[in-house]
GUKEDO-727142 format. One record per atom (N, C-alpha, C): residue number from 1; atom name; x, y, z. Coordinates in nm, 4 decimals, always signed. Atoms other than C-alpha are relative to their C-alpha. Last residue first. Example, Ala and Ser with C-alpha at 12.3 -4.5 7.8 and 13.67 -1.06 7.14 Angstrom:
// GUKEDO-727142
r seq 2, atom N, px -0.0820, py -0.1190, pz -0.0060
r seq 2, atom CA, px +1.3670, py -0.1060, pz +0.7140
r seq 2, atom C, px -0.0770, py +0.1090, pz +0.0730
r seq 1, atom N, px +0.0890, py -0.1190, pz +0.0000
r seq 1, atom CA, px +1.2300, py -0.4500, pz +0.7800
r seq 1, atom C, px +0.0900, py +0.1200, pz +0.0000
END
This chain:
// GUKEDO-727142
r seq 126, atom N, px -0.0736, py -0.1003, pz +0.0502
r seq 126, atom CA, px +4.6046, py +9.6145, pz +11.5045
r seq 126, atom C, px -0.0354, py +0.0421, pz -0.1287
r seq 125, atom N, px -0.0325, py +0.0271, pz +0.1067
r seq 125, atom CA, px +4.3799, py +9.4296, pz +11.6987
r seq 125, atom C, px +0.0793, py +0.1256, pz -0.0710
r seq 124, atom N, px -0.0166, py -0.1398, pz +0.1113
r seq 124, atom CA, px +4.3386, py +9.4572, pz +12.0260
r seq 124, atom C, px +0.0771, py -0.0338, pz -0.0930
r seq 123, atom N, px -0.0896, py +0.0087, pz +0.0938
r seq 123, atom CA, px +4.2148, py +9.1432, pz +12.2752
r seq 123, atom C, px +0.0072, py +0.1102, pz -0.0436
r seq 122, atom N, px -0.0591, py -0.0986, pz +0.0691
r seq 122, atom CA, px +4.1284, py +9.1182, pz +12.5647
r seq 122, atom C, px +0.0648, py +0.0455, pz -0.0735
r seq 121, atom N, px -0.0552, py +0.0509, pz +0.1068
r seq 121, atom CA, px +3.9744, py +8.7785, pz +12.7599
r seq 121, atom C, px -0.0270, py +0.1845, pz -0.1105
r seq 120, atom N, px +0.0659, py -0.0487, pz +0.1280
r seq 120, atom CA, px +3.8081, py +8.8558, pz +13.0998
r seq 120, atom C, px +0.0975, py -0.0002, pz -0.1072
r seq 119, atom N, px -0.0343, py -0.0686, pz +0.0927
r seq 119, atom CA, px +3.9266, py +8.6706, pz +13.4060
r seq 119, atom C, px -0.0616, py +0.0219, pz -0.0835
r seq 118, atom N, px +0.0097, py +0.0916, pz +0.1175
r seq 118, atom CA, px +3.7938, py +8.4298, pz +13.6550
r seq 118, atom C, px +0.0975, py +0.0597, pz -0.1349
r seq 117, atom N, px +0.0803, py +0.0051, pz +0.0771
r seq 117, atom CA, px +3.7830, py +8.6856, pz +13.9745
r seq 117, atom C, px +0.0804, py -0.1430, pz -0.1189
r seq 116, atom N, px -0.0630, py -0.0866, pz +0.1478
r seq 116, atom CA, px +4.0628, py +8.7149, pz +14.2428
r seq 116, atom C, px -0.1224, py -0.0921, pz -0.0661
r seq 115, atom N, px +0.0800, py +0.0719, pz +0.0653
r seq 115, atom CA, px +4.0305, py +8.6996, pz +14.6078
r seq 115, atom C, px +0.0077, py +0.0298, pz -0.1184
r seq 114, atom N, px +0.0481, py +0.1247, pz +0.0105
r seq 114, atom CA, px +4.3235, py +8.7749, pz +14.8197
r seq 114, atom C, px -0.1282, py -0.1055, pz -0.0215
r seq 113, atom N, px +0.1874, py +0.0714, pz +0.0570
r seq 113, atom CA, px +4.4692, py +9.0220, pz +14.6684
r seq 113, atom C, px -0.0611, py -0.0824, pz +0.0909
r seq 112, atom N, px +0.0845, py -0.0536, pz -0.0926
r seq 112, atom CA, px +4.7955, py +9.1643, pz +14.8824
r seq 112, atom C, px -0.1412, py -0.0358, pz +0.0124
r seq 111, atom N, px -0.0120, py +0.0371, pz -0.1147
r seq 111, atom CA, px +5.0238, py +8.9427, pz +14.7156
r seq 111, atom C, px -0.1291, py +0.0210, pz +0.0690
r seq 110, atom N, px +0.0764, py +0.1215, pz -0.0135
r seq 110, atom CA, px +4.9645, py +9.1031, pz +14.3957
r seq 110, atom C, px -0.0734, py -0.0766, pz +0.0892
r seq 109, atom N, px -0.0812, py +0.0786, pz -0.0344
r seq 109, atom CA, px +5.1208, py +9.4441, pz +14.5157
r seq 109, atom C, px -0.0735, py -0.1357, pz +0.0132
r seq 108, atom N, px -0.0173, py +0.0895, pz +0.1789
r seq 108, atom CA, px +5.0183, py +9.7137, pz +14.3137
r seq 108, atom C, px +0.0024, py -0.1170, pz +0.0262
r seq 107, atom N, px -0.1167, py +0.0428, pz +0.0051
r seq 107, atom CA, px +4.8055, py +9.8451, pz +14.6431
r seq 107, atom C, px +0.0229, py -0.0546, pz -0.1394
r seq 106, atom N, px +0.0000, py +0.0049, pz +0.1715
r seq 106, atom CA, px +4.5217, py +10.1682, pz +14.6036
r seq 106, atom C, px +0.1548, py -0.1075, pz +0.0037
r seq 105, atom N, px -0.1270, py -0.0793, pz +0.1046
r seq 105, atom CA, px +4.5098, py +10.1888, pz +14.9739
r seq 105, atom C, px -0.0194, py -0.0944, pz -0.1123
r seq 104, atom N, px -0.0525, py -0.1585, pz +0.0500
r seq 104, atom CA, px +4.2447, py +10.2438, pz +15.2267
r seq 104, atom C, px +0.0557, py +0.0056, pz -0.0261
r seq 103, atom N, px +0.0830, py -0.0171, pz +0.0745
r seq 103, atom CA, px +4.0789, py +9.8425, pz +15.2309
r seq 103, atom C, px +0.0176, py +0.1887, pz -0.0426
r seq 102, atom N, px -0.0261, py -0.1150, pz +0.0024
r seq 102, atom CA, px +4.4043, py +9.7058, pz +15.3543
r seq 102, atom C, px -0.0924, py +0.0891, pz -0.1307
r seq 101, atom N, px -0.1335, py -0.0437, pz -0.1290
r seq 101, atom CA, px +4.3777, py +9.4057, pz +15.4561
r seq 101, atom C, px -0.0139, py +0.1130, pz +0.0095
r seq 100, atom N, px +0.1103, py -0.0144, pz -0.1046
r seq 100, atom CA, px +3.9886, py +9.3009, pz +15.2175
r seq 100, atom C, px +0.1034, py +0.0223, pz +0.1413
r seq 99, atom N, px -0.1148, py -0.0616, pz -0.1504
r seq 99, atom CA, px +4.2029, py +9.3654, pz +14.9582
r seq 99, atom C, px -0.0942, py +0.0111, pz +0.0923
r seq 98, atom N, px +0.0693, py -0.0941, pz -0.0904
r seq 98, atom CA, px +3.9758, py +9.2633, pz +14.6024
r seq 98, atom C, px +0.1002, py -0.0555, pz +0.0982
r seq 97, atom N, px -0.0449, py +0.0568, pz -0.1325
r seq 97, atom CA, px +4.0940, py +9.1380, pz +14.2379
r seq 97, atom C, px -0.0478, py +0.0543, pz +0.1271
r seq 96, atom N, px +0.0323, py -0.0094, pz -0.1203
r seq 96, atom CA, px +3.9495, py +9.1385, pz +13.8870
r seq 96, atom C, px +0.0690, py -0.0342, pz +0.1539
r seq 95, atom N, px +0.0350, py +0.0388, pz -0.1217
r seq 95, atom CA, px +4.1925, py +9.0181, pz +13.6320
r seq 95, atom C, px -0.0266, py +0.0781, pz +0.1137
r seq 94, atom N, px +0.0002, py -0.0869, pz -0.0589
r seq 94, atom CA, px +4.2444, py +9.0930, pz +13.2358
r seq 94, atom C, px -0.0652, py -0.0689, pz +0.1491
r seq 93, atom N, px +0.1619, py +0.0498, pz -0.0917
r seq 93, atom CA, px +4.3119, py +8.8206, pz +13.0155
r seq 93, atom C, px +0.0310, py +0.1286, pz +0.1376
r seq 92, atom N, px +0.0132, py +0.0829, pz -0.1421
r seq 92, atom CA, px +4.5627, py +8.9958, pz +12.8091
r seq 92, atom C, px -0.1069, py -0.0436, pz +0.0031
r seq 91, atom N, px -0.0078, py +0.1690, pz -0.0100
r seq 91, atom CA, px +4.6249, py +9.1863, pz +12.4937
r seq 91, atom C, px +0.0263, py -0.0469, pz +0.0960
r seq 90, atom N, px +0.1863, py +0.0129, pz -0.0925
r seq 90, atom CA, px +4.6433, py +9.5811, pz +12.6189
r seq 90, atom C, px +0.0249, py -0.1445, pz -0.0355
r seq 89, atom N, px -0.0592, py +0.0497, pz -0.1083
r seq 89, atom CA, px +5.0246, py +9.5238, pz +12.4068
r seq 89, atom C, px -0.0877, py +0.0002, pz +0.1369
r seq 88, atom N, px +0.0469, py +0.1218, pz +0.0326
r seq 88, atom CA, px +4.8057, py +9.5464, pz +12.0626
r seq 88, atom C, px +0.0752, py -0.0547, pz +0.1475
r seq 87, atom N, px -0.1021, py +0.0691, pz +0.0464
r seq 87, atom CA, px +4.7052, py +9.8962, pz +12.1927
r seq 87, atom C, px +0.0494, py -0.1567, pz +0.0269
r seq 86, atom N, px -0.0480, py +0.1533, pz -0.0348
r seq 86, atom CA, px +4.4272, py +10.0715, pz +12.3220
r seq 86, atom C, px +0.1072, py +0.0109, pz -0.1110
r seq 85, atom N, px -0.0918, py -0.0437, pz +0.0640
r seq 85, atom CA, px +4.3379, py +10.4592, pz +12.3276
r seq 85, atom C, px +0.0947, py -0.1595, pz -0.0042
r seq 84, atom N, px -0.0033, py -0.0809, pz +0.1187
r seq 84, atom CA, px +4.1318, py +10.3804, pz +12.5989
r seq 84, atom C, px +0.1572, py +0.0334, pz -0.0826
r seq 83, atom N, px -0.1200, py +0.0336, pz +0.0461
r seq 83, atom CA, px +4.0427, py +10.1233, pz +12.8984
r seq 83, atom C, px +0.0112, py +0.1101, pz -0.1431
r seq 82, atom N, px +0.0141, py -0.0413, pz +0.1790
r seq 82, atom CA, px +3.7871, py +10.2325, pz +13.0897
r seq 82, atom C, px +0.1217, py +0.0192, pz -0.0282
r seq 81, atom N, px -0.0985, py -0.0668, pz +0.0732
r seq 81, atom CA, px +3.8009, py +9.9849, pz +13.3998
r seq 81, atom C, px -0.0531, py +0.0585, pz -0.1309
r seq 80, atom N, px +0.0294, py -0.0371, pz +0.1881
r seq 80, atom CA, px +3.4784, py +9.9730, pz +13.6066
r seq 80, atom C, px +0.1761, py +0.0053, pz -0.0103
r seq 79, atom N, px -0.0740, py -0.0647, pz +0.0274
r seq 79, atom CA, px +3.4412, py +9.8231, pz +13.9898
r seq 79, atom C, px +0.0273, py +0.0437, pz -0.1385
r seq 78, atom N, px -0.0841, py +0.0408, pz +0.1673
r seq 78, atom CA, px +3.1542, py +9.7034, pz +14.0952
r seq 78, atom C, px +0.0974, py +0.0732, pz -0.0042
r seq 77, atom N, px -0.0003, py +0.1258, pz +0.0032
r seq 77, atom CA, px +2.9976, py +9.6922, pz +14.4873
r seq 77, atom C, px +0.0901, py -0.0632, pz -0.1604
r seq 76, atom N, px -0.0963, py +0.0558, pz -0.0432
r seq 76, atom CA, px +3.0761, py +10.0650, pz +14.5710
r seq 76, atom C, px +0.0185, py -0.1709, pz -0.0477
r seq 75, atom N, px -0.0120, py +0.0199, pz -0.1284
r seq 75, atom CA, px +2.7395, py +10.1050, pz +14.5818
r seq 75, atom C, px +0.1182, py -0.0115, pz +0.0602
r seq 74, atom N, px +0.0737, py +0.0898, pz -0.0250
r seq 74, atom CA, px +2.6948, py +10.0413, pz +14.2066
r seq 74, atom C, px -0.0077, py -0.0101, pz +0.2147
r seq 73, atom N, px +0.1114, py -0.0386, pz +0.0217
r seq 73, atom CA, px +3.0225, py +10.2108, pz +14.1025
r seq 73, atom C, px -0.1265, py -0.1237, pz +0.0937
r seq 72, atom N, px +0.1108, py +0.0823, pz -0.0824
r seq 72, atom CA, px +3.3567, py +10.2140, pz +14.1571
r seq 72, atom C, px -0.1388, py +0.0388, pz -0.0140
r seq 71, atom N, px +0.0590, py -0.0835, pz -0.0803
r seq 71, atom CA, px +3.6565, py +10.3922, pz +13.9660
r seq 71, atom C, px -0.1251, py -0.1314, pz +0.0356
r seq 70, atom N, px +0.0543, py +0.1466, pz -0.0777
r seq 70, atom CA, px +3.9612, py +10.2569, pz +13.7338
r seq 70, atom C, px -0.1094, py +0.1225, pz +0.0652
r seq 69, atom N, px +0.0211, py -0.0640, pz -0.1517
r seq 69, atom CA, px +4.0710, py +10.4778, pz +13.4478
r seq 69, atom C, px -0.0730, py -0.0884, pz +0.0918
r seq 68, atom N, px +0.0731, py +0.0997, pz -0.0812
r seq 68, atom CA, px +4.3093, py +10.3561, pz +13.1790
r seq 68, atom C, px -0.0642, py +0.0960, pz +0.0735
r seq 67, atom N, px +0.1134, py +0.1628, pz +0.0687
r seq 67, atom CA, px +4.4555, py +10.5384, pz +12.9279
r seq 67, atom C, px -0.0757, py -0.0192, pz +0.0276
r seq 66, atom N, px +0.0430, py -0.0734, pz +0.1215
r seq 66, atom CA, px +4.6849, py +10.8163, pz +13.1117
r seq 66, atom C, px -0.1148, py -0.0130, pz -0.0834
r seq 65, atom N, px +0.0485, py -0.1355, pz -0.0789
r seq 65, atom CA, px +4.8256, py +10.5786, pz +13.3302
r seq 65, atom C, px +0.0024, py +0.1067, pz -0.1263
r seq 64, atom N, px +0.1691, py -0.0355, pz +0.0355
r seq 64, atom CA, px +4.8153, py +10.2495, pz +13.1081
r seq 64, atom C, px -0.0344, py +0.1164, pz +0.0970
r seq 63, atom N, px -0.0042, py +0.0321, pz +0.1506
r seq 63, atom CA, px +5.2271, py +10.1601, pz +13.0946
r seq 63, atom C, px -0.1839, py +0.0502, pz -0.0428
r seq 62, atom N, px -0.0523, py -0.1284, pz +0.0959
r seq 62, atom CA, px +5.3091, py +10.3920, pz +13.3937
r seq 62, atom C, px -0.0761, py -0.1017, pz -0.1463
r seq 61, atom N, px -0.1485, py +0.0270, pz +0.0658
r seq 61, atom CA, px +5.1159, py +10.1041, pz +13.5942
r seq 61, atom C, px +0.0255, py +0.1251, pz -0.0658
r seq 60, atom N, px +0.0397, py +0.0776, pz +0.1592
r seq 60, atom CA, px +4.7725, py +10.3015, pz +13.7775
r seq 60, atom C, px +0.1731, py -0.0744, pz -0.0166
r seq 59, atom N, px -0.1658, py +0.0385, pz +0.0391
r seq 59, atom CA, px +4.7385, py +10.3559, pz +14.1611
r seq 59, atom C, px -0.0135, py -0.0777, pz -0.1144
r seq 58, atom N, px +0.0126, py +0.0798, pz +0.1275
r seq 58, atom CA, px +4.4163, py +10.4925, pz +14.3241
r seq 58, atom C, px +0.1400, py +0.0488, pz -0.0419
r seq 57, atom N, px -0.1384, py +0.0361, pz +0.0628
r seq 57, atom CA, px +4.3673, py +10.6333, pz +14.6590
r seq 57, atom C, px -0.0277, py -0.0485, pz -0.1314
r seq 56, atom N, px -0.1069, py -0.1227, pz -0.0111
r seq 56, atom CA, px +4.0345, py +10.8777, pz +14.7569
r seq 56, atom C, px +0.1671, py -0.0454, pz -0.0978
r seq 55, atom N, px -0.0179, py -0.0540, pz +0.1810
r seq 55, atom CA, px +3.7892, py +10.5974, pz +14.6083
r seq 55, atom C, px +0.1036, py +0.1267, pz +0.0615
r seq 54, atom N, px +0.0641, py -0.1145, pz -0.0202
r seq 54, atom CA, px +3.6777, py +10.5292, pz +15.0143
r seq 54, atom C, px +0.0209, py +0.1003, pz -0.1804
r seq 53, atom N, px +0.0987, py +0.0096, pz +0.0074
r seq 53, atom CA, px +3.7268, py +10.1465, pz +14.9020
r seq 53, atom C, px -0.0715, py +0.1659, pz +0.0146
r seq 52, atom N, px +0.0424, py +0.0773, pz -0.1485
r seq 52, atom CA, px +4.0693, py +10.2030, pz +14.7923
r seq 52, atom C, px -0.1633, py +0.0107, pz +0.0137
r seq 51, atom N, px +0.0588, py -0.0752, pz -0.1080
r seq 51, atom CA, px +4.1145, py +10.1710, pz +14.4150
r seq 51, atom C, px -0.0601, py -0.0063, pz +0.1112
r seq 50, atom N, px +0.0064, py +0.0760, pz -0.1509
r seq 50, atom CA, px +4.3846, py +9.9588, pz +14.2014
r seq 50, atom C, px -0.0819, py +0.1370, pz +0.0430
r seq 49, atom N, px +0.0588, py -0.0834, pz -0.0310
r seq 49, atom CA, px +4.5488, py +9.9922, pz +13.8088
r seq 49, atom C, px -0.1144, py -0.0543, pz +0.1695
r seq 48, atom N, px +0.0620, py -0.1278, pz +0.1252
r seq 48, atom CA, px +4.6892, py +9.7755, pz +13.5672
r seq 48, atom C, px -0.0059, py +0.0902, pz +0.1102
r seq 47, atom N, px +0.0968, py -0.1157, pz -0.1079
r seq 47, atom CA, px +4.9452, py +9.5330, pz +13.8371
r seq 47, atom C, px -0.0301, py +0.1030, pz -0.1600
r seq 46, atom N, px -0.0190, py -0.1072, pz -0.0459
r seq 46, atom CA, px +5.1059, py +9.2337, pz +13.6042
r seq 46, atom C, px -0.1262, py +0.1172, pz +0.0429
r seq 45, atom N, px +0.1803, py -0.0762, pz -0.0559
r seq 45, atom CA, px +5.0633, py +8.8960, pz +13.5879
r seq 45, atom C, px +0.0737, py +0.0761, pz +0.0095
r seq 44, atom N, px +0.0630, py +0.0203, pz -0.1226
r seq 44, atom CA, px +5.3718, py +8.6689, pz +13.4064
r seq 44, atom C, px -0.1232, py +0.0828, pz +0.0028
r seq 43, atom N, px -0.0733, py -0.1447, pz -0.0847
r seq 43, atom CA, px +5.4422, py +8.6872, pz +13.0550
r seq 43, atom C, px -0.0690, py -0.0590, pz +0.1157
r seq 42, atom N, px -0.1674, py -0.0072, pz -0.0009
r seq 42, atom CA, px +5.4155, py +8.4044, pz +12.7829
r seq 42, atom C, px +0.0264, py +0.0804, pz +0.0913
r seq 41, atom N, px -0.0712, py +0.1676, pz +0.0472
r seq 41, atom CA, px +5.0821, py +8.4638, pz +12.6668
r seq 41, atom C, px +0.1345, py +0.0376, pz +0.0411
r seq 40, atom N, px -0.0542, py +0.0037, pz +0.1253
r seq 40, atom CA, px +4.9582, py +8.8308, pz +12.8639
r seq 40, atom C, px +0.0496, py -0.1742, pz -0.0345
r seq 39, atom N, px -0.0980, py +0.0872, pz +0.0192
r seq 39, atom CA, px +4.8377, py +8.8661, pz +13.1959
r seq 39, atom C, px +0.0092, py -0.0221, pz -0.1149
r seq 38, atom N, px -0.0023, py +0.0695, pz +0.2048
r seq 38, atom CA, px +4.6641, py +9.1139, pz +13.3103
r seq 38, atom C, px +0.0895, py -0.0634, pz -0.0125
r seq 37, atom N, px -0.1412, py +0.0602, pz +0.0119
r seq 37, atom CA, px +4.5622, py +9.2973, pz +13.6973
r seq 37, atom C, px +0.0090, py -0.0848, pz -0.1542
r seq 36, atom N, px +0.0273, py +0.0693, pz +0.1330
r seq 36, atom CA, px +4.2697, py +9.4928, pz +13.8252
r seq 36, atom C, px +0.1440, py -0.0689, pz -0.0530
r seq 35, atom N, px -0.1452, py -0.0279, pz +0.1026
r seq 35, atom CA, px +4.2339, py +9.6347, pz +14.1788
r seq 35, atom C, px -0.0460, py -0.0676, pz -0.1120
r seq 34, atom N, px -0.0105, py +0.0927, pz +0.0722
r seq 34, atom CA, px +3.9897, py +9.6360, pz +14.4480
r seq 34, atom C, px +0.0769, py +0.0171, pz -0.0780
r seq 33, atom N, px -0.0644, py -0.0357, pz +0.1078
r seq 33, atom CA, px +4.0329, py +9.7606, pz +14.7945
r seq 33, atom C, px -0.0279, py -0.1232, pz -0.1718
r seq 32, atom N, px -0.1410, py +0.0739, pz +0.0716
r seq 32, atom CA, px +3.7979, py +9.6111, pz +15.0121
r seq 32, atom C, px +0.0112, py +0.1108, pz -0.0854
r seq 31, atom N, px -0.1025, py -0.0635, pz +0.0859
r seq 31, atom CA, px +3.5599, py +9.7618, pz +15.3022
r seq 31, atom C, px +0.0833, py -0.1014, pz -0.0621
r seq 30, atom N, px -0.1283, py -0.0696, pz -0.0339
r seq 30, atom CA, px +3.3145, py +9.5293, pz +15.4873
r seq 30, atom C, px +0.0379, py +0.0505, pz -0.1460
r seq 29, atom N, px +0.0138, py -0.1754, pz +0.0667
r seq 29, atom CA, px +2.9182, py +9.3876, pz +15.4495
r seq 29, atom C, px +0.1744, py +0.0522, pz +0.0538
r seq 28, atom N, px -0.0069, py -0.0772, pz -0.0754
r seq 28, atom CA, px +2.9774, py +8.9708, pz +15.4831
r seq 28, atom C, px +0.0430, py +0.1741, pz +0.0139
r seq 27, atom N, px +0.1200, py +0.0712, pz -0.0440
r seq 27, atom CA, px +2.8805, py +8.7548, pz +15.2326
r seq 27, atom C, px +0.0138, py +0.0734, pz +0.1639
r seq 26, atom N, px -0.0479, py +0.0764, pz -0.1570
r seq 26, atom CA, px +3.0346, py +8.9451, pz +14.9854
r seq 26, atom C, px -0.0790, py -0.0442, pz +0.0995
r seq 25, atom N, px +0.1264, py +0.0304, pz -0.0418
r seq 25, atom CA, px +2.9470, py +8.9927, pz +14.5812
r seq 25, atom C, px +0.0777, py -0.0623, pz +0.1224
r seq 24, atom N, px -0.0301, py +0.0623, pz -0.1212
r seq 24, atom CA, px +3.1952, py +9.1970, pz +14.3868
r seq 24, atom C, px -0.1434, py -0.0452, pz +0.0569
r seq 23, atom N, px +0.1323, py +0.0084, pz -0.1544
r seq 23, atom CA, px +3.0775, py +9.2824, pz +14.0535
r seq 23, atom C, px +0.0744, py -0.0971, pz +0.0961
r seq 22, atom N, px -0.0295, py +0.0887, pz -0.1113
r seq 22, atom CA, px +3.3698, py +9.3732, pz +13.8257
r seq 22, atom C, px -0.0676, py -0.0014, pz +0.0731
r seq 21, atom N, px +0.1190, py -0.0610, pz -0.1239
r seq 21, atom CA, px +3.3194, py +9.5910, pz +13.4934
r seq 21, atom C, px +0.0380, py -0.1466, pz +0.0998
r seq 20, atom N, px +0.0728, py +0.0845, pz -0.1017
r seq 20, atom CA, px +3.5294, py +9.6543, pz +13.2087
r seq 20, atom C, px -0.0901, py -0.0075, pz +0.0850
r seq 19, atom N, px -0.0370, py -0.0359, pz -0.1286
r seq 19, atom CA, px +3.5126, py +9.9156, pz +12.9575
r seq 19, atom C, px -0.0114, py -0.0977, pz +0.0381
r seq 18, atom N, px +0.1077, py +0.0937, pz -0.0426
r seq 18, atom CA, px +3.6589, py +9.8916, pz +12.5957
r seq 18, atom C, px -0.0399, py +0.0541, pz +0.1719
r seq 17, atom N, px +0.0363, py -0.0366, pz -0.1223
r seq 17, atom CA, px +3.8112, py +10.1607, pz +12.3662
r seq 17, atom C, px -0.0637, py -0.1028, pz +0.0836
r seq 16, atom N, px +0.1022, py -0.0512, pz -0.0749
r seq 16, atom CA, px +3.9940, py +10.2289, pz +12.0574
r seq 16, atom C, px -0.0093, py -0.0537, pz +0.1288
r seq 15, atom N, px +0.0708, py -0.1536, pz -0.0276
r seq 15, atom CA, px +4.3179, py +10.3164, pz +11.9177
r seq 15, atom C, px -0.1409, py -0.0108, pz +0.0411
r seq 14, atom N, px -0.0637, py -0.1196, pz -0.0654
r seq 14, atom CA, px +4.4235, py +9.9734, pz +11.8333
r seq 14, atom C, px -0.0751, py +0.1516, pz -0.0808
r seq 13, atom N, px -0.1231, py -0.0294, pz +0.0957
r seq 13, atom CA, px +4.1169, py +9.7755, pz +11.7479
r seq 13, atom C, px +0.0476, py +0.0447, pz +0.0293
r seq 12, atom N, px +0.0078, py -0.1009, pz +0.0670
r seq 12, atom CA, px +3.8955, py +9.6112, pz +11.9682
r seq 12, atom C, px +0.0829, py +0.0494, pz -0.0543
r seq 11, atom N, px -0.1096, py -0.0342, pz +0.1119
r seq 11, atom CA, px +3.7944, py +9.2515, pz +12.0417
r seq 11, atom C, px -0.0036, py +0.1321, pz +0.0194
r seq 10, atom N, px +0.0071, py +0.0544, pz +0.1186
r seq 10, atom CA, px +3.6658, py +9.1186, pz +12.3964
r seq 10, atom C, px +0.1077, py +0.0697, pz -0.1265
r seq 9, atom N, px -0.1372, py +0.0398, pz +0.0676
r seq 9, atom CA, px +3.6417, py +9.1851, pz +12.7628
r seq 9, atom C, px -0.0645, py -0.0332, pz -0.1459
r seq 8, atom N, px -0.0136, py -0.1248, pz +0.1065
r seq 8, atom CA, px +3.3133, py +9.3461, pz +12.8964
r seq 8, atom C, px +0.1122, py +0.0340, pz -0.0746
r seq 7, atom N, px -0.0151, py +0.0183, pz +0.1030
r seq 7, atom CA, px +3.3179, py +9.1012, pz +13.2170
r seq 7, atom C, px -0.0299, py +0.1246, pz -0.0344
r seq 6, atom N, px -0.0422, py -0.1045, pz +0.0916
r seq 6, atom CA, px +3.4196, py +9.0408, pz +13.5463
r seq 6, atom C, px -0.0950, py -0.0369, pz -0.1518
r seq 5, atom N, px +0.0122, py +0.1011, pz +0.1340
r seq 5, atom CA, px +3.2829, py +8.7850, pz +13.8201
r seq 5, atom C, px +0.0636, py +0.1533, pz -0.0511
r seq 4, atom N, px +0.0060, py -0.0870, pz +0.1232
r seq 4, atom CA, px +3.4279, py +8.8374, pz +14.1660
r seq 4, atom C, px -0.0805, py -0.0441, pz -0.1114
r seq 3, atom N, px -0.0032, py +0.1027, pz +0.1166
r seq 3, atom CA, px +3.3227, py +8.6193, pz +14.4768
r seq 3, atom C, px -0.0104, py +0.1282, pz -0.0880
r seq 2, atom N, px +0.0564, py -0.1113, pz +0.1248
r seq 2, atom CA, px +3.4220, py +8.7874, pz +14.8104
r seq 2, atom C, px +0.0218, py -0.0880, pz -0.0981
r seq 1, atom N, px +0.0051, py +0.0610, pz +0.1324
r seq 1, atom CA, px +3.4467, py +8.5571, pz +15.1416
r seq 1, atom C, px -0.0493, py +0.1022, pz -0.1016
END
């Protein structure tokens, strides 16, 4: 069992900067991959960005590689997005996720989640 919370979602203007943050909390000590994921009004979920628990893999979308950087902190127990150089298409609820299958790869692949946080609310203003 892994319980996400996220936050450090909110307003910022295009061209600047927010970071997330994702505290995992498990009730049993193992490896997960965690990832991050967004959903937009009107659009399905899509894959931001994903790192394995040893931090060697990591896998961004083309649309925020460059931008974005995912990495782990806290023991491994949080995960950070720094989101940069934003734009009004960043707009999402942004989603925490963790891979407790396949805790040595950076996956895009929704599916693979199978615990997912509450979301954080992201806006950019233009």
């Amino acid at each position: 069992q892994v319980q996400l919370v996220e936050s450090g979602g909110g307003l910022a203007q295009a061209g600047g900067s927010l970071r997330l943050s994702c505290v995992a909390t498990v009730q049993t000590l193992r490896p997960y991959t965690m990832g991050w994921f967004r959903q937009a009004p009107g659009k399905e979920r899509e894959f931001v960005a994903a790192i394995s628990w040893s931090e060697t893999s990591t896998a961004y979308s083309d649309s925020v590689k460059d931008r974005f950087t995912i990495s782990r902190g806290n023991g491994k127990r949080t995960v950070f997005l720094q989101m940069n150089s934003l734009n009004s298409e960043d707009t999402a609820v942004y989603y925490c996720a963790a891979d407790i299958n396949r805790p040595w790869e950076a996956t895009a692949a929704a599916e693979n989640y199978g615990y997912w946080g509450q979301g954080t609310q992201v806006t950019v203003s233009s």
